[in-house]
C-alpha positions as CSV (number, residue, x, y, z in Angstrom):
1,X,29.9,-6.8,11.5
2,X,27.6,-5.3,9.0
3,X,24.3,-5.9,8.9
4,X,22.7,-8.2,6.2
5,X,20.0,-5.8,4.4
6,X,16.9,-6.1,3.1
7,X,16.1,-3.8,0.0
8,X,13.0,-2.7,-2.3
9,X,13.6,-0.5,-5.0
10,X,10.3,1.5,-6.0
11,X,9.7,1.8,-9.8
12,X,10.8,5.5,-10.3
13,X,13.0,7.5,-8.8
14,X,12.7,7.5,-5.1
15,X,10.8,10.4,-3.1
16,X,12.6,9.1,-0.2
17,X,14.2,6.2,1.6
18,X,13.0,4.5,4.2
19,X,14.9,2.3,7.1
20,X,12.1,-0.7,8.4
21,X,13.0,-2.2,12.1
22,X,12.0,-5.3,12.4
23,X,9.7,-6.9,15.2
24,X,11.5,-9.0,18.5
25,X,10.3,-11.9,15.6
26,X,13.4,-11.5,13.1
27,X,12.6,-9.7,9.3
28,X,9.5,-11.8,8.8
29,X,7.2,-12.1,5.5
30,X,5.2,-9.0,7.2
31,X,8.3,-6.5,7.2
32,X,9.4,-7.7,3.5
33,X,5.8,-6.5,3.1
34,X,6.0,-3.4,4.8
35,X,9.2,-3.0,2.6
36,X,6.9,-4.1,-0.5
37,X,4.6,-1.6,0.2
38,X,6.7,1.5,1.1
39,X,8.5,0.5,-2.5
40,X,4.8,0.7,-4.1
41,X,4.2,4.1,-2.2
42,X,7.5,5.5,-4.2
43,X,10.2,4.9,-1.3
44,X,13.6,2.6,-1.4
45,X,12.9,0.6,1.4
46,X,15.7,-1.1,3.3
47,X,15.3,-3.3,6.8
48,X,18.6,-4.2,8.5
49,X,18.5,-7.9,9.8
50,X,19.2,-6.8,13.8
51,X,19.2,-10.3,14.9
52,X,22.5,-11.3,12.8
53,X,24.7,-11.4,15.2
54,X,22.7,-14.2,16.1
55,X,22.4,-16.0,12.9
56,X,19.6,-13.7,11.5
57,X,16.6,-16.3,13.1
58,X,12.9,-16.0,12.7
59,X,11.0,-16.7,15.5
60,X,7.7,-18.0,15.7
61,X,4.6,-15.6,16.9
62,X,3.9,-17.7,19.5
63,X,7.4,-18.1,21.3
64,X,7.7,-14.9,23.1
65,X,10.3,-16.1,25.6
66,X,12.7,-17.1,22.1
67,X,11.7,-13.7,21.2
68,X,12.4,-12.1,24.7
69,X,15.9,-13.9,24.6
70,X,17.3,-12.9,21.2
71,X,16.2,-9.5,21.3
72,X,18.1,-9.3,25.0
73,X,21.7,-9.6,23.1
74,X,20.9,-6.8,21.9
75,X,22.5,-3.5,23.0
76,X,21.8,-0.1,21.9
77,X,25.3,0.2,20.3
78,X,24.4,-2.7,18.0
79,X,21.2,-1.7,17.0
80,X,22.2,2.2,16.3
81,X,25.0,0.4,14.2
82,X,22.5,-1.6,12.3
83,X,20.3,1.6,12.0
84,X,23.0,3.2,10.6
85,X,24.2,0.9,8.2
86,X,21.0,1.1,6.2
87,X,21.7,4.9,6.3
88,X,24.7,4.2,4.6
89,X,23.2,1.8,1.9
90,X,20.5,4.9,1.3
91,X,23.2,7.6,1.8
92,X,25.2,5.4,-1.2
93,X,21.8,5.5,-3.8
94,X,22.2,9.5,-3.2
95,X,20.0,10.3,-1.0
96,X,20.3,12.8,1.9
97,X,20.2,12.3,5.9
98,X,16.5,14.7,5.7
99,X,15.3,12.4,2.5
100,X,15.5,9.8,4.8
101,X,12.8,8.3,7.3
102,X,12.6,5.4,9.8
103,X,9.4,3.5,11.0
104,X,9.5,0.2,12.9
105,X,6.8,-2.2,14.8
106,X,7.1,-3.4,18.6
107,X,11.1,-4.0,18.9
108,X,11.6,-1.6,16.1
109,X,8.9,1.1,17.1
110,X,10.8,1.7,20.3
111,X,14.7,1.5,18.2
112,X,12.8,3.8,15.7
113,X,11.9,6.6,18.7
114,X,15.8,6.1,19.7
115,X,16.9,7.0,16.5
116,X,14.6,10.4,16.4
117,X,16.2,11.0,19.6
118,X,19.9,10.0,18.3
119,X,20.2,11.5,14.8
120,X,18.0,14.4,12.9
121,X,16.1,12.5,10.0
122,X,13.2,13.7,7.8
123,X,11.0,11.6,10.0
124,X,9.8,8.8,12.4
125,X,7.1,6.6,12.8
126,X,7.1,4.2,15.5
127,X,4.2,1.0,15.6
128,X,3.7,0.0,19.2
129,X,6.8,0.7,20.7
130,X,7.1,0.2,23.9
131,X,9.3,1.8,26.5
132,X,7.0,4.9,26.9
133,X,7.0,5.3,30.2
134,X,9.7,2.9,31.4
135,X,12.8,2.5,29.7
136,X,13.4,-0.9,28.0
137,X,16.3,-2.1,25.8
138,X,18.7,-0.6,27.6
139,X,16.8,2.9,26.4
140,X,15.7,5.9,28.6
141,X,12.1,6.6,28.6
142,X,10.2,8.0,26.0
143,X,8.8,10.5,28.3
144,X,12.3,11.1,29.7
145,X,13.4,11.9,25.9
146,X,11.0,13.4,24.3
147,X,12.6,17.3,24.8
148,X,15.6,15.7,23.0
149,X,13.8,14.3,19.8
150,X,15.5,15.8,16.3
151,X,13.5,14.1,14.1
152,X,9.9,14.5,13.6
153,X,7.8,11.6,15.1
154,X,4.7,9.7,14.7
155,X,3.3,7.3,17.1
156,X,0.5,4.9,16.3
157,X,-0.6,2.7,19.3
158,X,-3.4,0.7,20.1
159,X,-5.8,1.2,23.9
160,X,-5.9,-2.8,24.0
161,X,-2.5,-3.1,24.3
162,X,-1.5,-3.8,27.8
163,X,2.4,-3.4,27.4
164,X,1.3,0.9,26.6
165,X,-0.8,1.9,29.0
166,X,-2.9,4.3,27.5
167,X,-2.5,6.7,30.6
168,X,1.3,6.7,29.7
169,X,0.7,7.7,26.0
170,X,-1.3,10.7,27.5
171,X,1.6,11.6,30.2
172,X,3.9,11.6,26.7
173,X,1.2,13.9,24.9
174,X,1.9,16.1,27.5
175,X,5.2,16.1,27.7
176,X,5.7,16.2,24.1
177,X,4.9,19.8,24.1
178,X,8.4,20.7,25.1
179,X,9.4,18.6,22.4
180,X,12.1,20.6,19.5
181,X,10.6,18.5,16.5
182,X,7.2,17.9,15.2
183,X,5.2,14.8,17.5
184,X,2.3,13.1,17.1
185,X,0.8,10.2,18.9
186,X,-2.4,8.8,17.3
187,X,-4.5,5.9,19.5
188,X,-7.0,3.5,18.1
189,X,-9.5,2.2,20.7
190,X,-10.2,-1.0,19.0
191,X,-6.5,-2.0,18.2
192,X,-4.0,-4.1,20.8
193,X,-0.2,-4.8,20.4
194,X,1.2,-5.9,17.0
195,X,-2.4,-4.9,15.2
196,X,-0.4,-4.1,12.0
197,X,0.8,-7.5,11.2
198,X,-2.0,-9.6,9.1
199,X,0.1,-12.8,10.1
200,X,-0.9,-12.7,13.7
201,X,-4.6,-12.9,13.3
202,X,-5.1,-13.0,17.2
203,X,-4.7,-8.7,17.2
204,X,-4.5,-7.8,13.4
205,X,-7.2,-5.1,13.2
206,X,-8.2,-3.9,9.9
207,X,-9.3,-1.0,10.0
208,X,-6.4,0.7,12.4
209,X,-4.3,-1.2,10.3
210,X,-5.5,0.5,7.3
211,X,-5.4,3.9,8.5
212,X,-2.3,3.8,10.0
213,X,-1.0,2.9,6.9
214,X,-2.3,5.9,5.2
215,X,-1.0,8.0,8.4
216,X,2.5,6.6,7.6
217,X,2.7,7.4,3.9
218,X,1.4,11.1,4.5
219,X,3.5,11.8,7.2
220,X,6.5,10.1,5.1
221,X,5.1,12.3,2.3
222,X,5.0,15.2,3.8
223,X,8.3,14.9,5.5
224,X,10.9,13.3,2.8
């Protein structure tokens, strides 16, 4: 079963393409955004809908345990097959595996870290993932992984979040320096879980917001 896709095309030829994994919340307005804005920054953008084998839903913000219990049919076999099948799309529009990137918020930051570890890319930039410490998703660790990343990774996470312990993003610093590819693990003190997203005004944080943004275009920049 293929997964239903998402696409924006940027105006000009693309510098790169872009996969965009969804939150545990379904392809909401926020990731067509992300996808809006990667397409602005010069990027085809394309976010696989991981939830279709359930009917493709869109949860609400507020109903984590609806969340919690699609996002548990998942398996890491499905979700490296919907991973790849946006590879494919970008792979069609003739671009290369090392043109290609990956970034993805909460659910996705932690399917986009998989992938790094899975399959060489140009690069990775995971929003909140969790999993660092502790695997989740039927995923290792982070820390358990990190000597086996291919793909050059950026994490952005926020010290308010209570899911990342902020003593387990400095465990995976260390670690990281057996790491084969390029890592990177940025932390903003004023930002908690899901601080991207302007639609859940509860922990959207401006200002990390804003400069991971920037982060994420210059590291898809510098990589593609």
């Amino acid at each position: 079963m293929t997964a239903p896709l998402t696409i924006r095309k940027p105006a000009g030829t693309p510098k790169g393409g872009v996969v965009v994994i969804q939150e545990a919340f379904g392809v909401t307005a926020h990731i067509e955004d992300v996808c809006d804005r990667l397409a602005e920054a010069g990027y085809l953008a394309v976010a696989p809908a991981m939830f279709h084998r359930q009917g493709s839903p869109i949860v609400a913000y507020d109903d984590i345990p609806a969340a919690i219990e699609v996002m548990s049919q998942l398996t890491p076999a499905d979700m490296a097959a919907d991973v790849d099948d946006a590879l494919e799309y970008l792979q069609s529009e003739g671009l290369t595996q090392a043109q290609c990137g990956i970034t993805g918020f909460c659910m996705g930051g932690t399917v986009t870290y998989n992938t790094a570890v899975r399959l060489k890319l140009g690069a990775a930039v995971t929003f909140y993932g969790g999993g660092v410490a502790k695997g989740r998703m039927g995923y290792e660790s982070f820390i358990d992984q990190v000597e086996k990343l291919q793909t050059p990774w950026l994490g952005l996470f926020g010290d308010l979040d209570r899911g990342i312990p902020v003593d387990d993003l400095e465990v995976l610093k260390i670690a990281a320096g057996e790491a084969k590819a390029d890592v990177e693990i940025v932390r903003y003190p004023e930002a908690d879980h899901g601080f991207h997203c302007p639609d859940r005004p509860a922990v959207f944080h401006q200002a990390s917001s804003d400069d991971a943004w920037k982060r994420t275009i210059a590291y898809f920049d510098a990589h593609l």
